[in-house]
C-alpha positions in Angstrom: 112.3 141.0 65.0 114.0 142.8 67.7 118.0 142.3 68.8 119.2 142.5 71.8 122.7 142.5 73.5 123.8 142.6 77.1 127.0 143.5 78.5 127.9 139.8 79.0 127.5 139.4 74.8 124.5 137.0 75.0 122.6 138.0 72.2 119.2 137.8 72.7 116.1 137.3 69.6 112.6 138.3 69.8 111.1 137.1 66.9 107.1 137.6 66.0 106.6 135.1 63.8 107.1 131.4 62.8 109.2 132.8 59.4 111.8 134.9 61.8 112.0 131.7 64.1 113.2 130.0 61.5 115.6 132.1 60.1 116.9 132.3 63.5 117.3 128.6 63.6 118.7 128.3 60.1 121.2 131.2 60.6 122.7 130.9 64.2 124.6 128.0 65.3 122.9 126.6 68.8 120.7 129.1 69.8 118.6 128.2 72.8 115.0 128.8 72.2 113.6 130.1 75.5 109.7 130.4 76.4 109.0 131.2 80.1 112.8 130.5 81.1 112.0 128.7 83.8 114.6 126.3 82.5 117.0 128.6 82.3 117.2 129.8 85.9 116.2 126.2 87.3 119.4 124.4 88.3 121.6 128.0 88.4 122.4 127.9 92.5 125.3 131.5 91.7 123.9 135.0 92.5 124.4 136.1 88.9 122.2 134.6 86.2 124.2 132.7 83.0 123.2 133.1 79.8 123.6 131.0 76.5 125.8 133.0 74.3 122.8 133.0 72.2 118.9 133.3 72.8 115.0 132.9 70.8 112.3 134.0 72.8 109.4 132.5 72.0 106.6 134.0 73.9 106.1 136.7 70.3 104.9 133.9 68.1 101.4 134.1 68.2 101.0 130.3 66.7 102.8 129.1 69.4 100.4 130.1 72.1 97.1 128.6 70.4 95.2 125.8 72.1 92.2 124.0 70.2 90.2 120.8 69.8 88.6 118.8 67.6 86.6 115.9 67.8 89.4 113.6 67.9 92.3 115.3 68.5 93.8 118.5 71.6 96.2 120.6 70.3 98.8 122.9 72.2 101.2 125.4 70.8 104.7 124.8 72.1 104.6 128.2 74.1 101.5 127.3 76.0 101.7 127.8 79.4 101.3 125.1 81.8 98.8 127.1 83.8 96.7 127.9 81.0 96.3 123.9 80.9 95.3 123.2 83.8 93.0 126.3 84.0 91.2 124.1 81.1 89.9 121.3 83.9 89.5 118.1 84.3 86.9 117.7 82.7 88.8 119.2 79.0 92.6 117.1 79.2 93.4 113.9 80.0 93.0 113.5 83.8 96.1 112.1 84.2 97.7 115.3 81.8 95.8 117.8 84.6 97.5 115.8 87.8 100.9 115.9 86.3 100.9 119.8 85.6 98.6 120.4 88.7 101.6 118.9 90.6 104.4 120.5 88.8 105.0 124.1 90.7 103.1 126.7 92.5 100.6 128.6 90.3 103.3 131.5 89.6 106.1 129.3 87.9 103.2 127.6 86.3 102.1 130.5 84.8 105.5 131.3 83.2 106.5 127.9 82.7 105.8 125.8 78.8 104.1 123.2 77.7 106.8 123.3 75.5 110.2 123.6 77.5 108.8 121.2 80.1 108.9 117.9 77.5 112.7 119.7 75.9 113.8 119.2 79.4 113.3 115.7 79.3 114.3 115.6 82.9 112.4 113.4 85.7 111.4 117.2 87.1 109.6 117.6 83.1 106.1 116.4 84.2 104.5 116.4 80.7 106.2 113.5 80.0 105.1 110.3 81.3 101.2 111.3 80.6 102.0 112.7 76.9 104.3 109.1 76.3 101.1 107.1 77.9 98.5 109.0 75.8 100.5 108.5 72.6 101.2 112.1 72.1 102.8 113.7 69.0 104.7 116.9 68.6 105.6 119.1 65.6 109.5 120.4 65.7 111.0 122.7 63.6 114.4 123.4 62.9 116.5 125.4 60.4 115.7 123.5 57.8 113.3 121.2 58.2 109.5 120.5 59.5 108.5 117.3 61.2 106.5 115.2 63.4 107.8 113.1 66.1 106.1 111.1 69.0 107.0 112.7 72.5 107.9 108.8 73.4 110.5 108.9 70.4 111.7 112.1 71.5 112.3 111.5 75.6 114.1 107.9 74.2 117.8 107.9 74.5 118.3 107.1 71.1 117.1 111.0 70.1 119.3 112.8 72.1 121.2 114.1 69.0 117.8 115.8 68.2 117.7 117.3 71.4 121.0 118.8 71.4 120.3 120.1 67.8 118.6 123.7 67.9 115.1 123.0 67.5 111.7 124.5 68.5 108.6 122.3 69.8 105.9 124.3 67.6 102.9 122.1 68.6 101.6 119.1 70.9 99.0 117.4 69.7 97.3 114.3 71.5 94.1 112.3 71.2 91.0 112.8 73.1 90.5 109.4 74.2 88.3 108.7 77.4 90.0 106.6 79.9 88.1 104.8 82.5 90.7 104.6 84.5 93.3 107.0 84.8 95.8 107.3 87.7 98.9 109.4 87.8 101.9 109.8 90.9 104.8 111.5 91.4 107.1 109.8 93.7 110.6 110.5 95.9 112.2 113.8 96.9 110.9 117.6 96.2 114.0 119.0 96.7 115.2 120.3 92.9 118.3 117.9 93.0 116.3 114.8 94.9 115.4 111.7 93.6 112.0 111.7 91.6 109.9 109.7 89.2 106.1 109.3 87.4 104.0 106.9 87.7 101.1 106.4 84.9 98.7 104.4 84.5 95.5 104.6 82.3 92.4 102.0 81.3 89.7 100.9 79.3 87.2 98.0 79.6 84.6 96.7 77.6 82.0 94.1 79.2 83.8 94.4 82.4 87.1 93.2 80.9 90.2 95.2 80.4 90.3 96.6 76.6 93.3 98.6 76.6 96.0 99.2 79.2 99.4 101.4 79.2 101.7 102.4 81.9 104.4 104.7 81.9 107.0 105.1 84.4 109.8 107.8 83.9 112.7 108.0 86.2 116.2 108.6 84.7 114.9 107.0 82.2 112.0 106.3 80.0 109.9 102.5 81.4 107.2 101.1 79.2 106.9 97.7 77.9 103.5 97.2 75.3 104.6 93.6 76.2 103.6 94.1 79.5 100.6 96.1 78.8 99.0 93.3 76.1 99.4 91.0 79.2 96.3 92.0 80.6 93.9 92.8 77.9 90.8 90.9 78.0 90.9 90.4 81.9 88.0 90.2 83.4 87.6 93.1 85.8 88.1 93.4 89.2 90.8 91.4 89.2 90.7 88.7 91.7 94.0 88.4 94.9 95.8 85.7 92.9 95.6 87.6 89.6 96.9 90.7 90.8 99.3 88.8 93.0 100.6 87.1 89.6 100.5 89.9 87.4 103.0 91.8 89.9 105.5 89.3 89.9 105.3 88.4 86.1 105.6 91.9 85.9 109.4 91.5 87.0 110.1 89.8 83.6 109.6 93.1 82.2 111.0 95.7 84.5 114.2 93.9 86.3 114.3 95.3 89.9 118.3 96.0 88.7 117.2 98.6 86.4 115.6 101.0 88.0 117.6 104.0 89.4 117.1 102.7 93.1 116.1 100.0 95.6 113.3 102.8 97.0 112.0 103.7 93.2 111.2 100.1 92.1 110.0 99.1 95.2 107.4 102.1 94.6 106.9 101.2 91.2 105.9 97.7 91.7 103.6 99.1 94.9 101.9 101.5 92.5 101.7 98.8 90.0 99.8 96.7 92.7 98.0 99.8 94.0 96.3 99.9 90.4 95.2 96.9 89.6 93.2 97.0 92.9 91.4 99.8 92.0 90.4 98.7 88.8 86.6 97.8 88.5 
């Protein structure tokens, strides 16, 4: 493990294995763990860069950059790229996984940019998020002391935010390799770095032409999804006629009050994508 200090006293940590991370964790009180540092620099508008007082880099962990798959299951370490995910394809990740980081920057900031900071941002800019909460995702976090698995839907809820203000390190992502029939992912509102934003998922199964399974994920300032909502429709037979789809949208207001959503213009574009999906469902 190397130390460095700059002339503004940030101390900075390159550790080179899981064993130092720790340590580092255990032993220094709110140290930001830092991968590509893309979050870092993202919302700093002043000529000269500030630093936490104290840093991890992560990028030295060799467990932290592994990706593999099994039969059932896709695995990321926390310091994965989001370049090197979509450079998988399609036709490896979840479709709606490969739009969202597709979407998310320019190849460069990509490249620099992790799997792992991107879902600690929990921010509407974080596009991991809404596809790893719709495909049930899971993640490993480590801190000083202990070891633990969390969903990523547990972790963006509002109720975890003393987690997320705790120094802790995403280790690993790991999510199932389900197929999805339908799978249908948008980013919606402003792409100015301060605008209004929001994602829009929505994935499907059927069986016998009739809806199977069914979850939709919709992450603004906060977190939207209802398995209410989603058990509605199972077992639906498929298209879905005018008048079904015409019902479903406005029994969908039960679940997701116009009033809470962060603007007029968001939920008016979530209940069109809403009605945009279960169009194109056959």
């Amino acid at each position: 493990m190397r130390l460095y200090k700059n002339s503004e006293s940030s101390v900075i940590y390159y550790v080179k294995s899981l064993g130092q991370l720790c340590a580092v964790l255990r032993n220094v009180a709110q140290v930001q763990p830092v991968g590509g540092g893309t979050g870092l620099v993202q919302y700093q508008i002043t000529p000269v860069l500030t630093l936490p007082s104290h840093l991890v880099v992560l990028n030295g962990v060799p467990e932290l950059k592994v990706i593999s798959k099994t039969e059932h299951f896709l695995e990321f370490g926390g310091a994965v790229s989001l370049q090197a995910i979509v450079q998988l394809g399609r036709k490896n990740i979840p479709v709606a996984l490969h739009e969202a980081l597709s979407h998310a920057a320019n190849p460069g900031i990509r490249t620099l940019a992790t799997i792992g900071g991107n879902i600690a941002g929990t921010r509407p800019h974080a596009s991991a998020l809404a596809p790893l909460i719709a495909l049930d995702a899971k993640m490993e976090v480590r801190t000083g002391h202990e070891n633990f698995w969390i969903s990523v839907a547990h972790y963006a809820h509002a109720r975890s935010d003393t987690l997320r203000h705790r120094s802790h390190v995403i280790t690993r992502i790991r999510l199932p390799t389900d197929y999805w029939d339908f799978s249908y992912y948008r980013r919606i509102g402003s792409r100015a770095l301060f605008g209004e934003r929001a994602d829009f998922v929505f994935l499907a199964q059927q069986q016998k032409n009739a809806l199977s399974e069914m979850r939709m994920v919709f992450f603004s300032d906060v977190v939207m999804r209802n398995r209410e909502f989603d058990n509605l429709l199972l077992g639906r037979a498929i298209p879905l006629s005018a008048g079904d789809i015409a019902a479903i949208v406005y029994r969908s207001r039960e679940f997701f009050a116009p009033e809470s959503f962060k603007s007029a213009y968001i939920a008016h574009c979530f209940f069109h994508l809403l009605e945009d999906c279960l169009r194109r469902l056959r």
